[in-house]
C-alpha positions in Angstrom: 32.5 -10.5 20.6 32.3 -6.5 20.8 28.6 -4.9 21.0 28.3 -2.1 18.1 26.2 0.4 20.2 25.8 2.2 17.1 22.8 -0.1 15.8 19.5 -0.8 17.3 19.4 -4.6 18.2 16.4 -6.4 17.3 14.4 -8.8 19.3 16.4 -12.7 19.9 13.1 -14.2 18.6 11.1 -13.3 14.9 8.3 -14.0 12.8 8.1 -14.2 9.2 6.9 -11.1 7.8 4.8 -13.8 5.6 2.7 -14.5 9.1 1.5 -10.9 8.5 0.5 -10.8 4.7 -2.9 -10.9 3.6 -4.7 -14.2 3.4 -6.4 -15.7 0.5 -9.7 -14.5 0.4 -9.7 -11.6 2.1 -9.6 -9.2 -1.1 -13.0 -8.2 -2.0 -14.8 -10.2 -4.8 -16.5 -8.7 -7.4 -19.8 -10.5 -7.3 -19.7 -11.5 -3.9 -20.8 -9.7 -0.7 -19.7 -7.1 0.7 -16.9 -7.4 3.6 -18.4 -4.7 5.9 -22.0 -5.8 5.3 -22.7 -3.1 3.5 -24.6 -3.9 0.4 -23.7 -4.2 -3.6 -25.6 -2.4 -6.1 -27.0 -0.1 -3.8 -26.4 3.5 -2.7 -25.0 2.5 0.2 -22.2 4.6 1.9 -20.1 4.3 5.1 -20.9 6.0 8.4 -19.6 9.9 8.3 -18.1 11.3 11.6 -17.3 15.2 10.5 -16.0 17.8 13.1 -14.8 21.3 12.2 -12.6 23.9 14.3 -10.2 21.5 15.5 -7.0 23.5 14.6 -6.9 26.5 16.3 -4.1 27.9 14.5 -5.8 27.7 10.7 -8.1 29.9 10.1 -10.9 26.7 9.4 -10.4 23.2 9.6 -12.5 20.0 9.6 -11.9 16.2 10.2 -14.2 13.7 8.5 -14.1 9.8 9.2 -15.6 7.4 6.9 -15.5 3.9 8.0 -11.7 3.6 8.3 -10.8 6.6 6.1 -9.7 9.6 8.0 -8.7 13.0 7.0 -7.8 16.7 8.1 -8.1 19.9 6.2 -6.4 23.0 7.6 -7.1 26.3 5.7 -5.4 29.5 5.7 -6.5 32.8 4.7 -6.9 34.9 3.0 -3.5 36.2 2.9 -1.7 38.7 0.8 -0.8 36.9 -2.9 2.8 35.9 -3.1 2.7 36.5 -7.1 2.0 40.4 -8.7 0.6 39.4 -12.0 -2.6 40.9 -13.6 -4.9 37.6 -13.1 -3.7 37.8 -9.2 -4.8 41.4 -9.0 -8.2 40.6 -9.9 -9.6 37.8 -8.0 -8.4 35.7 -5.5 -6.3 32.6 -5.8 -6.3 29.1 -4.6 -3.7 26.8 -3.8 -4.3 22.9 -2.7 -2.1 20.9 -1.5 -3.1 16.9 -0.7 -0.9 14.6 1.0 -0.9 10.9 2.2 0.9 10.6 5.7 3.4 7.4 5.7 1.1 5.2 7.6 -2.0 6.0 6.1 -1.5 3.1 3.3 -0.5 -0.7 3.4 2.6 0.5 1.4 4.5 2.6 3.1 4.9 6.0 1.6 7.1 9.6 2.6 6.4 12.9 3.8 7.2 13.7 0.4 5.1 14.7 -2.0 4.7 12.4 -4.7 3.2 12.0 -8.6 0.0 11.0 -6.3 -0.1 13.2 -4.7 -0.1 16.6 -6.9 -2.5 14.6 -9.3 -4.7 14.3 -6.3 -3.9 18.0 -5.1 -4.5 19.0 -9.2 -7.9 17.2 -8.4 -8.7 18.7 -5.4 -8.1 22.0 -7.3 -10.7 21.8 -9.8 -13.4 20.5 -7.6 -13.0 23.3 -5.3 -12.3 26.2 -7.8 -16.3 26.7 -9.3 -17.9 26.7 -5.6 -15.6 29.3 -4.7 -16.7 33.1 -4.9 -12.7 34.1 -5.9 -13.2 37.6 -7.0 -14.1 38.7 -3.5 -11.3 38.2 -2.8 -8.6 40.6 -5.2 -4.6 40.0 -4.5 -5.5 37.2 -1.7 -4.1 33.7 -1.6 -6.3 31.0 -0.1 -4.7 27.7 1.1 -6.3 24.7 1.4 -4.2 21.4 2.8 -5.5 18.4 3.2 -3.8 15.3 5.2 -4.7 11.4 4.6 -4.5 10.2 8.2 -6.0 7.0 6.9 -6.3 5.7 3.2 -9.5 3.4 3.3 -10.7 4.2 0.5 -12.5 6.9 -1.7 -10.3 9.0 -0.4 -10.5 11.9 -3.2 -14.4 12.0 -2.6 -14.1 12.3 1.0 -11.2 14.9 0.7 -13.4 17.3 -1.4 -16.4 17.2 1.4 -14.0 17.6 4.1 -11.7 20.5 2.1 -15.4 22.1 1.3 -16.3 22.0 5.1 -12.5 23.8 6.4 -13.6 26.4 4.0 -16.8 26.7 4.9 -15.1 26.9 8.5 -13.1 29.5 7.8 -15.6 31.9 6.9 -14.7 31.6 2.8 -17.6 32.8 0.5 -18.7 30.2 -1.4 -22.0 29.6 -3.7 -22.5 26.2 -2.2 -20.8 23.4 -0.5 -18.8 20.6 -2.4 -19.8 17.2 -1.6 -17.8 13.9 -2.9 -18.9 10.8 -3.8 -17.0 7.5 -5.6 -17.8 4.0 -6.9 -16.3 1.1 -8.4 -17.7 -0.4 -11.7 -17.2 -4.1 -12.0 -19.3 -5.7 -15.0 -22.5 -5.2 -14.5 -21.8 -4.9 -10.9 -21.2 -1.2 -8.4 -20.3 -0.7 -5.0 -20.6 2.9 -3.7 -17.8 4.5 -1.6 -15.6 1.7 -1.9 -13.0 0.4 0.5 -9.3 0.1 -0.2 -9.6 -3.4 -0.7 -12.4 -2.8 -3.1 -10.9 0.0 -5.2 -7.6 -2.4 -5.8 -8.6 -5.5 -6.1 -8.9 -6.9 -9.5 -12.4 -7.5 -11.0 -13.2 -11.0 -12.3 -15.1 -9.5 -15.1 -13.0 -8.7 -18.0 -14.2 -6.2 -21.0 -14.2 -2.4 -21.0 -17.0 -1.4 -18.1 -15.2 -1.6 -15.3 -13.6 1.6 -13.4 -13.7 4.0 -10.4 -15.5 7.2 -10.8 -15.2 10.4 -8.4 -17.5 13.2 -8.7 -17.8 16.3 -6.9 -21.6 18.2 -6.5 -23.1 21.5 -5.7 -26.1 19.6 -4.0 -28.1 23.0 -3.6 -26.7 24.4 -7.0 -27.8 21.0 -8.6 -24.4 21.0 -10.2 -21.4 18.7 -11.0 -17.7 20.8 -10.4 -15.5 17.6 -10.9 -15.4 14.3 -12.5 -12.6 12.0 -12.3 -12.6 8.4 -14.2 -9.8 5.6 -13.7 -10.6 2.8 -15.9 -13.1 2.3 -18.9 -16.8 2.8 -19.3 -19.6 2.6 -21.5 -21.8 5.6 -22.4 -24.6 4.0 -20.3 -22.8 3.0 -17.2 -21.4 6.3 -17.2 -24.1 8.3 -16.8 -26.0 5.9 -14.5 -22.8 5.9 -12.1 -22.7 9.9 -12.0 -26.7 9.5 -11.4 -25.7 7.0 -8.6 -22.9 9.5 -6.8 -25.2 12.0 -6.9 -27.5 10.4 -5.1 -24.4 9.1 -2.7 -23.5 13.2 -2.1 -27.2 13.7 -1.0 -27.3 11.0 1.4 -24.5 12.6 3.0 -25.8 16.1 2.8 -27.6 16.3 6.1 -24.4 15.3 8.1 -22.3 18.0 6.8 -25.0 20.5 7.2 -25.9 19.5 10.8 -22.0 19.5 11.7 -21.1 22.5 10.3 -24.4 24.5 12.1 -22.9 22.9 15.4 -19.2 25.0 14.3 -21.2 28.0 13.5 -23.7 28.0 17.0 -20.4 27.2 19.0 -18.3 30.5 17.7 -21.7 32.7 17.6 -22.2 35.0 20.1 -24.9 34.1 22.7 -28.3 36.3 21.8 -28.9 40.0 23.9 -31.5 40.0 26.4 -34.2 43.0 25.7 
């Protein structure tokens, strides 16, 4: 029987892709514990691992890890505006641009930008935009890009601290960093910074207070630039979750300062000797 060299053989012996799928169990409960130990009901986030100046060719970048999640933000500019209308002559603008890379989720995804993906981008935008001193910069274009190496979880949240720390990189005026912080409302029951497994499993509690919530904070400003909310909550659980990311952003807060005064005493020129 003639070979076709054409196609790439596979191996003589297989497993059942079934052998590989996720076992009863392992999706996160809603009143149970934790899977990573961490602990429900409590502001209690993952371990950040920030770095900035990585990309030599943008003009800032940072890389954040938290737990599994990891991302890179590249940022350019700024550059002359592409468009001449009056807004554009005035103050700067700025352009995001947020994409999963194909094997940073359990479903495989595409170089491609999807619905996702400009909805996160769109995001992205508006928790940026108010931190951001724009009319410094007339008839410029800033660029911000942000790549999901790994999606787990909260990975809007952690995209707006690491986007806030390229810029901050790159030498952007801003009135105040951007932190992000998300949580997952079961019930009566929260867990803060939630895992992939967390944000998609389904909730044994039915009625209408359960959700995700994203916000974005000015932690030296005191003030909230972005609010996202998947899902349905009450008035009460509302505000206490917003209360609760808050206090996520702040716990966070020391890393990103402490991280980007490493970038800044790496680049600055060593002091004159009198």
């Amino acid at each position: 029987m003639p070979v076709d060299n054409k196609r790439v053989r596979g191996p003589d012996v297989s497993q059942s892709p079934s052998l590989f799928a996720r076992k009863p169990g392992t999706v996160a409960s809603s009143l149970g514990p934790r899977t990573d130990g961490r602990r429900r009901d409590q502001v209690d986030v993952r371990p950040v691992f920030v770095r900035c100046g990585l990309v030599s060719q943008a003009k800032g970048s940072a890389y954040m890890e938290a737990g599994d999640t990891k991302l890179m933000c590249c940022v350019y500019g700024p550059r002359e505006t592409e468009r001449k209308d009056e807004t554009d002559m005035k103050c700067g603008r700025l352009t995001t641009d947020m994409r999963f890379a194909p094997f940073s989720c359990p479903e495989r995804g595409s170089w491609i930008q999807g619905s996702q993906d400009k909805d996160f981008s769109l995001m992205l935008h508006e928790s940026l935009h108010p931190a951001m001193c724009l009319h410094k910069y007339p008839r410029s274009q800033i660029e911000v890009n942000v790549m999901v190496l790994e999606n787990s979880g909260s990975v809007l949240a952690h995209a707006v601290t690491c986007a806030s720390l390229a810029l901050a990189d790159a030498g952007i005026e801003m009135y105040d960093l951007v932190l992000g912080c998300a949580i997952r409302q079961d019930g009566g029951s929260y867990v803060v910074d939630p895992t992939y497994a967390e944000e998609n499993g389904c909730g044994s509690v039915a009625g209408d207070n359960q959700g995700k919530l994203t916000v974005a904070f000015l932690p030296s400003l005191n003030q909230i630039s972005g609010l996202q909310l998947d899902g349905e909550m009450t008035e009460e659980t509302l505000s206490a979750g917003v209360r609760t990311c808050i206090e996520g952003c702040y716990k966070i807060y020391p890393v990103i300062r402490q991280a980007l005064a490493k970038a800044v005493r790496k680049v600055a020129p060593p002091p004159s000797e009198s």
